[in-house]
C-alpha angles and dihedrals in degrees: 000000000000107000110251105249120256095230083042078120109066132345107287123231096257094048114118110233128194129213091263081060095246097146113189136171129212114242098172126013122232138246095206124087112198123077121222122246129224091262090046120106113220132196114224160165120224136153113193132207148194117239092242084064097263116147103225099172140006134184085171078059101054092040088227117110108216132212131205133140120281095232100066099065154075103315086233097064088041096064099038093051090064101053085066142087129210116281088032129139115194130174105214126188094205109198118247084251088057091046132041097302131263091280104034121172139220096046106303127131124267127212132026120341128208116206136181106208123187110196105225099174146351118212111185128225123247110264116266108264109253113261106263114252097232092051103127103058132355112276122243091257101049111114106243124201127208095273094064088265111158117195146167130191111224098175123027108228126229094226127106093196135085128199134244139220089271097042117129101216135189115212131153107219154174132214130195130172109235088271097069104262127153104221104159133352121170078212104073084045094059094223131094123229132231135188145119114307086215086063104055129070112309080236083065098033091054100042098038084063090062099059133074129216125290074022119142113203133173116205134183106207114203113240091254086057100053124026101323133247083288107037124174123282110296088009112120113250122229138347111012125200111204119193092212132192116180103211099182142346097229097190 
C-alpha cells in the first residue's frame, strides 16, 4: 500500500507550478531523455489521492503498470505526463478543473487531486499523414460516379474482389476538410478500423465498393454524402476528402 504524502494537503512552497495552475515536484529524476507528447501512449505507475489523505486509485496497489494515450484522460495528467522523461518520478496536485471538478458524478473523486506518477515507457504516435496536395478540390483526372463521388486510386490493389453494401471491411484511413485539416486517421492512432460498409457515410459506403483489397484510394465525398453543410455537433462540415487503404474485406 503506497504511504499517503506529507504535503498530500495543499500544494507545498517548492512545488513548480504552470499557468493552468498544475503545480508538481520531482521525486526521482529520469534516465530518459525525450518527453511524450499529447497523442503518445505511456506505460505507468500512479497511485492517486484525495487531499484529505484518501487513496482513490492505485496501480502500485494492483501490482499491475497501465497505458493508455495521453490524450484520453484527465487534462491534468495530460499535461504533467508530458513534463516527464522515462525512469521519473514526479508528485502532482492536479486542480479540480484539470481533474474531474469540485462536485463529479458517478463515483469519482471532486477537488483538487494530488498524484505520484512514475513514467515506465513512451511509445510514440505515428506521425500525422502530410496534407494531400489536391485537398482542396478533386483534380481533373479523379474518376467521378453519378452521385458527384471523386476519386483516385494512389496504390492498385492485389486483390480481384469488391465489396458489397454489407461487407465488413477492415481499412486504415485519414480524413481532412478541404482546409487542410486533419479531423480523424485510423493512422495516428496505430490501429486499423473495421465495420459494416451499410453503417458509414453513403460517400464511404459507395467508394469503398469500388476498391479491392491491398487498394489506396483518395476520395473527395460531397457534403450530402457525408455529414451536410450543417453536421451534428463534432461532426466535419462539407466536402470531405478521405486517404483510404482496404486492408481486407472480412465478410
Amino acid at each position: 500500500m503506497p504511504e499517503t504524502p506529507a504535503d498530500v494537503s495543499a500544494v507545498p512552497a517548492d512545488a513548480a507550478k504552470t499557468p493552468s495552475g498544475l503545480a508538481s515536484k520531482v521525486l526521482q529524476k529520469g534516465t530518459g531523455e525525450i518527453h511524450p507528447a499529447a497523442a503518445d501512449t505511456v506505460t505507468v505507475h500512479y497511485s492517486g489521492w484525495t487531499t484529505d489523505g484518501k487513496l482513490f486509485d492505485s496501480s502500485v496497489k494492483r501490482g499491475e503498470p497501465t497505458s493508455f494515450p495521453l490524450n484520453g484522460v484527465i487534462r491534468g495528467w495530460t499535461e504533467g505526463v508530458q513534463l516527464m522523461v522515462e525512469g521519473e518520478k514526479r508528485r502532482f496536485w492536479i486542480p479540480a478543473a484539470l481533474a474531474y471538478g469540485e462536485k463529479p458524478g458517478g463515483g469519482r473523486p471532486g477537488g483538487m487531486l494530488v498524484f505520484d506518477i512514475e513514467l515506465l515507457k513512451i511509445k510514440q504516435a505515428p506521425k500525422p499523414p502530410e496534407v494531400p496536395a489536391d485537398v482542396k478540390e478533386a483534380p481533373k483526372d479523379a474518376k467521378v460516379t453519378d452521385s458527384g463521388l471523386a476519386s483516385k486510386v494512389l496504390k492498385a490493389g492485389t486483390g480481384e474482389k469488391h465489396p458489397a453494401a454489407a461487407s465488413e471491411v477492415e481499412v486504415h484511413y485519414s480524413g481532412w476538410t478541404t482546409d487542410g485539416q486533419l479531423f480523424d486517421s485510423s493512422v495516428v492512432r496505430g490501429e486499423s478500423i473495421a465495420f459494416p460498409l451499410n453503417q458509414v457515410i453513403p460517400g464511404w459506403t459507395e467508394g469503398v465498393q469500388l476498391m479491392v483489397e491491398g487498394e489506396q484510394r483518395r476520395f473527395w465525398i460531397p457534403a450530402k454524402l457525408a455529414y451536410g453543410e450543417a453536421p451534428p455537433a463534432g461532426a466535419p462540415a462539407g466536402m470531405l476528402v478521405f486517404d483510404v487503404e482496404l486492408i481486407k474485406i472480412v465478410r
